[in-house]
N, C-alpha and C positions, 0 to 999 in steps of 0.2 A: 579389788584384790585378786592376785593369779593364784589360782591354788590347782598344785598337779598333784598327782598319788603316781611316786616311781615304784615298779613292781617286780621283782623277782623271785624264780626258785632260789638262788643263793646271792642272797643279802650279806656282804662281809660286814657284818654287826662287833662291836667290842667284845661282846659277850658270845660272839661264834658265828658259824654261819649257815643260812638257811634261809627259807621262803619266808619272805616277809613283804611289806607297804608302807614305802615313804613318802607320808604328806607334807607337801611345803607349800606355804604360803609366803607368797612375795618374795623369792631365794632363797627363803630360813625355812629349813625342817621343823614343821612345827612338833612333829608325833611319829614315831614308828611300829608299827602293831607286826607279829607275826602271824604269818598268813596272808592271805588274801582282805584284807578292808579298805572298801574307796566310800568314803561317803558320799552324800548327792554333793554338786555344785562343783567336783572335782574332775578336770581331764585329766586324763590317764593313759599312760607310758607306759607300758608292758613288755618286758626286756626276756620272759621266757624263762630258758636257761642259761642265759648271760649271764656271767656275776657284774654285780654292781658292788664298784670298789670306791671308796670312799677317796675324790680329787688327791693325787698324789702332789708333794712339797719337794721342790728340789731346792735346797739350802745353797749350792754351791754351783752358781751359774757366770760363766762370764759373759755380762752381755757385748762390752765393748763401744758402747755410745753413753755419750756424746766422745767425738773424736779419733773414734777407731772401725766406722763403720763398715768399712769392709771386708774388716774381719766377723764381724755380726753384729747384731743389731735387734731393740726391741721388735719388733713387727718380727723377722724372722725367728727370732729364737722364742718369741712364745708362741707361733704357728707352730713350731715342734715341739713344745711344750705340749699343747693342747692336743694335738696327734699322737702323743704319746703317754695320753689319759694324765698330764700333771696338770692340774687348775693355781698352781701359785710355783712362782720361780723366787728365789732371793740372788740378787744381782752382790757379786764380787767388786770391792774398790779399785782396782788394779785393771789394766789395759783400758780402761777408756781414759780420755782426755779431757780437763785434767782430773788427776785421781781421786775417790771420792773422800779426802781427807780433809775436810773442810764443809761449812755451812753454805758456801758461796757454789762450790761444785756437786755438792748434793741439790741445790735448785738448779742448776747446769741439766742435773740428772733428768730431773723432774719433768723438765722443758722437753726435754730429748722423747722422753717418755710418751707425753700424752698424745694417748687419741691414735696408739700404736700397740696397744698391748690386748693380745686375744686371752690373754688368762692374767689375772691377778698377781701381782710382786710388790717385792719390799726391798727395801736397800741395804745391804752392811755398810756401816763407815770401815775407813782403816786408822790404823796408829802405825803411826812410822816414827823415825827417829827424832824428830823437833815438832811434835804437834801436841804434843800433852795438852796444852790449852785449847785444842779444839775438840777435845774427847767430851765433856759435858755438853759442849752446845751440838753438839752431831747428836746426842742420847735426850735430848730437848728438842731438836727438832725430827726427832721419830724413826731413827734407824734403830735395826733391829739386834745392832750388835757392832764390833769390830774385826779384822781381819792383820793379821798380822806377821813378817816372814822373819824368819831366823835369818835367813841367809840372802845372798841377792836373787832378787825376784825373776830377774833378766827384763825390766821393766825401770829403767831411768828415775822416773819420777815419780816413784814408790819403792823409796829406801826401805834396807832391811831395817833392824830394830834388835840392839844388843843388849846383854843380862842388864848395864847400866840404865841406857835411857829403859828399859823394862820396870824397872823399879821406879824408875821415875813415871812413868804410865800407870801400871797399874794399880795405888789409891786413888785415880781419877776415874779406872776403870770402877773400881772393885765400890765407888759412891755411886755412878751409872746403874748400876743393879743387873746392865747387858753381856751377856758372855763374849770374850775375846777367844775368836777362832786362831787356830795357831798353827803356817807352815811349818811344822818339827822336823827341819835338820840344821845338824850346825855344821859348822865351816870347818873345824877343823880336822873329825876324821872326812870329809871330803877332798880337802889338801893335802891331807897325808894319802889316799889314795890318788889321788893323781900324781903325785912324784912318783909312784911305781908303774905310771903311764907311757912313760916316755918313750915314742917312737909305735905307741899300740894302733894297729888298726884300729882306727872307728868306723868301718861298716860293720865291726862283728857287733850282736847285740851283747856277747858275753864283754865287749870292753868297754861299754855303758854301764851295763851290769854293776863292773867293777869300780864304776868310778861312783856309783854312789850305796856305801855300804851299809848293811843295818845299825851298825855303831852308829852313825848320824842321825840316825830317825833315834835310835834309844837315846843318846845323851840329849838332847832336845826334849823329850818326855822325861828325861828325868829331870833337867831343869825346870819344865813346867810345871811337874809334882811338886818340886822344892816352893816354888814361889807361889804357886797356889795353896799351898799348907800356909807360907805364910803371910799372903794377903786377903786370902778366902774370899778373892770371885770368883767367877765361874769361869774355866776355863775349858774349851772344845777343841779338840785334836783332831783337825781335816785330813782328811784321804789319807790314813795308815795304812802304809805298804807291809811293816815288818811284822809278822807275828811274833819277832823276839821282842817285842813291848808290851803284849798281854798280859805277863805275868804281874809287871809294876801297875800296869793299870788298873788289872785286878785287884791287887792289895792297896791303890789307891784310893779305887772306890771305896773296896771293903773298910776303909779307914773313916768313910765318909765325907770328903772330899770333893768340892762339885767340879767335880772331871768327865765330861764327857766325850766320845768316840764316835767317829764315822770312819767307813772305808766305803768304796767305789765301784763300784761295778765289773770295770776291768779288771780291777785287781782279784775278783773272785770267779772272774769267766775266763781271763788268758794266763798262759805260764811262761816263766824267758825261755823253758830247755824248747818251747813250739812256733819261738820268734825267730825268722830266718835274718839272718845276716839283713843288713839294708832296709828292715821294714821300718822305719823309721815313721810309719803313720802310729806306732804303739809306743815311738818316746813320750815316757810322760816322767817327772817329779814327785815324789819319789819313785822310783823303776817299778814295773814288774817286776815277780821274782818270783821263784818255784815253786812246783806243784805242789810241794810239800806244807811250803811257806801258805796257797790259797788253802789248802784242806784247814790249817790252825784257823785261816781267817773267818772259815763258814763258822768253825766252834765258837772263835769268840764272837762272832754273832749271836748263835745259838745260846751261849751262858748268859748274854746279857751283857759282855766287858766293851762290846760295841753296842753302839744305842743304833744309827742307822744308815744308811745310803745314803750318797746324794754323787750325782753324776760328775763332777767339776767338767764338767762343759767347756774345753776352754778352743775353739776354733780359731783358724790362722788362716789366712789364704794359701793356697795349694802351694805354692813354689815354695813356701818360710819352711815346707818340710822335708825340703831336702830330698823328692822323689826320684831325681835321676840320679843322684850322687851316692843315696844312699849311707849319706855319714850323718850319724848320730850328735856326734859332738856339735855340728851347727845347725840340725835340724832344731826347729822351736820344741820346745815340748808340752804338749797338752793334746789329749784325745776328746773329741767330739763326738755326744753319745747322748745326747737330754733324750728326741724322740725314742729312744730303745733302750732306755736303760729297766722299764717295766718288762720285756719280754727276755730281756737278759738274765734279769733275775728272776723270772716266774721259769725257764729253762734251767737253770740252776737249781733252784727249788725243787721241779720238777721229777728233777734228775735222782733227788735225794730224796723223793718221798716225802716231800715238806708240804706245807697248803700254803694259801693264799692269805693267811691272816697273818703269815709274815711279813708277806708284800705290806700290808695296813700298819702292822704297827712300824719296820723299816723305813717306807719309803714314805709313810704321811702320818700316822701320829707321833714320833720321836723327830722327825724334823719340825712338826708343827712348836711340840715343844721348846724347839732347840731357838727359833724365831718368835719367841712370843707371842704365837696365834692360838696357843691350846684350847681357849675356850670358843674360837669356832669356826678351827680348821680340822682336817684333819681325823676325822670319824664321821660316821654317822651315825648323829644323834639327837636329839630335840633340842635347840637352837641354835645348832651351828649353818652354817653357809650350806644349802643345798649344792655341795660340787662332787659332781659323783661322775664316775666311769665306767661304761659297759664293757664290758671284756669277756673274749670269747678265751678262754684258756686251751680248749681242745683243740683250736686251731693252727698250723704250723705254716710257716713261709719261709721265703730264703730271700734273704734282705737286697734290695737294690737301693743306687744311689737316688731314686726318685722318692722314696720312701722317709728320705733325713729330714726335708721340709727346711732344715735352716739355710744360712748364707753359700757357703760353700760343701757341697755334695760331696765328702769325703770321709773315711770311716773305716778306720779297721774291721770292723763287723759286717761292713759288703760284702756278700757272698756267702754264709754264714747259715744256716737253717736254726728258726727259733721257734719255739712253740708263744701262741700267745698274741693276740690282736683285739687292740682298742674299735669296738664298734662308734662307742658314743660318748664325748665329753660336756658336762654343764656344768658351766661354773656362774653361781648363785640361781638355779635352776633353768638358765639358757643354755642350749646347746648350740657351741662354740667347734662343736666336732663332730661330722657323721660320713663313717664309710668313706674315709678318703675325701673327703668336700667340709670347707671350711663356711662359718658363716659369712653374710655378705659384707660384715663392719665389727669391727674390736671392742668391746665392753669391759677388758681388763683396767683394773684397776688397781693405786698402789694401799699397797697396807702400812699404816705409820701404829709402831709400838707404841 
């Protein structure tokens, strides 16, 4: 049996944070004492005044394989994972080939996967518009959920999915017992904003902006309140852009209602009035939008009407974004940000006088939860997976593209000064990440609900 004793001044513990000693035996935390205690027969890890953050969860990862690898791919995208202290990714049904809406393309996945992955991940299925019958055997054969777009995805073969076939989903979802993540916008205040398009510049960022308005993202949540009152499963609302949906969400909850929230990174670190015309590396679905708009989104974090982050990771090859041209309209949209989405938000935080137990519960127990890992991801605690993070928080940098680790080396956030560097990641108590140096060979592995 391996048994280490990890030690620090600040332990991010459930119950707070402080000098404490995590014993693990064979990857599983056996015991954590505060203070200093290593029994005999234990090596010993000593991290100082590093905090040790319990392996962060990113829920919303595009890997893009089998089929799309050169837009990214396992091996790349969980080397940025693991450099940027997350020990478990959950892989998106959408852009790889073919979509993972099916039992035949989740072992596609599987395939793709092995013997490639430096941190631990899981799959979502999707529901799209003619697969109702494949929604139980996806949730039999161990995904952790499904994923599903109001509108079109800009991805062929993975149809959107409307109020009709919706009703026809989900009592297939709602006997699954797994939560249906849900793109919230709908089509038609998008259509009515673009008829007042005609002839608008798309290098400006304000005529992006416009074309996709918070009415889209609220009637999409209000549909999902409607039908999740009345089919009660569990429904999770990916990357909210709009603060004008707090309110329903809030009375949603409040109603008790299993409604859960995440928003993104970007949308809490960038604002559109500071997007210059042409930057089209920061198109993403649902937009950016004002400074006013991020300040509501840190509250509803803070209140609890959002549960937590997760990066939606969604990389493209350089050219799909449109960098000479500068237009919006045909640039792809998704921002690429896994490696950095912990110094993003520990900068943020920062900034506001926040600690680092928000990082814990945001960025890894409320995704843990959201995946079906909660009993043993996602804290540190006596018998979950020793995956823990050294993190130096006093430390600051200014981000270059050597630093993303995934496929392709691009990133709104290049250039950028962030407070906050990953010393050391171990996922089930190997270290998988130290100081810039990756281990020699990949131990990740998949987690099946």
């Amino acid at each position: 049996m391996v048994r280490q004793a990890f030690l620090s001044t600040r332990v991010v513990l459930p119950e707070g944070t402080g000098p404490a000693t995590v014993l693990v035996a064979d990857g599983v935390i056996a015991s954590v004492f505060r203070g200093r205690v290593v029994p005999d027969g234990y090596s010993v890890r000593d991290f100082g005044d590093l905090c040790l953050l319990p392996g962060l969860i990113d829920t919303h990862v595009h890997i893009n394989e089998p089929g799309r690898t050169e837009w990214e791919g396992f091996a790349a995208a969980t080397r940025a994972a693991a450099a940027g202290g997350f020990t478990t990714v959950v892989d998106m049904p959408l852009n790889c080939l073919p979509e993972t809406t099916t039992v035949a393309a989740l072992e596609l996945k599987r395939a793709a996967a092995a013997g490639q992955c430096w941190v631990d991940w899981a799959a979502w299925g999707g529901v799209v518009g003619d697969n109702q019958l494949h929604i139980a055997p996806l949730a039999a054969s161990g995904v952790a959920g499904y994923k599903c777009f109001l509108i079109y995805p800009g991805i062929d073969g993975f149809s959107m999915i409307d109020e009709a076939q919706l009703r026809e989903a989900l009592p297939h979802v709602a006997r699954s017992g797994l939560p249906l993540l849900v793109h919230a916008e709908l089509a038609g205040p998008l259509e009515e904003a673009a008829a007042g398009l005609d002839g608008a510049d798309w290098t400006k960022y304000s005529t992006y902006l416009a074309s996709r308005p918070d009415e889209a993202e609220v009637s999409a949540i209000e549909l999902m309140i409607e039908l999740c009152r009345e089919f009660r499963c569990a429904i999770h609302i990916v990357h909210l852009s709009s603060a004008k949906a707090l309110a329903i969400l809030g009375a949603a909850r409040a109603e008790g209602l299993p409604i859960t929230v995440e928003t993104c990174p970007h949308y809490l670190h960038f604002a559109a009035e500071d997007i210059a015309d042409g930057a089209t590396l920061l198109k993403c679905a649902p937009p950016i939008r004002g400074k006013a708009n991020r300040d509501c989104l840190w509250e509803g974090l803070l209140s609890g009407v959002i549960d937590l982050v997760a990066s939606d990771h969604s990389p493209c090859p350089p050219e799909m974004k449109r960098l000479d041209t500068g237009n919006f309209q045909q640039a792809w949209g998704g921002i690429a940000g896994l490696s950095v989405s912990l110094p993003v938000m520990w900068s943020g935080l920062r900034r506001r006088g926040l600690t680092l137990d928000y990082v814990a519960q945001w960025l890894a127990g409320g995704p843990a939860k959201l995946a079906g890992l909660g009993k043993r991801k996602g804290r540190i605690a006596a018998g979950f997976d020793a995956d823990l993070a050294a993190f130096d928080p006093e430390a600051s940098f200014t981000l270059t593209a050597e630093q993303l680790h995934y496929r392709h080396a691009i990133s709104p956030y290049v250039g950028e000064k962030f407070w906050g560097i990953v010393r050391h990641t171990f996922v089930r108590g190997d270290e998988v990440f130290a100081d810039g140096v990756f281990a020699d060979s990949p131990i990740g592995m998949e987690l099946r609900r």
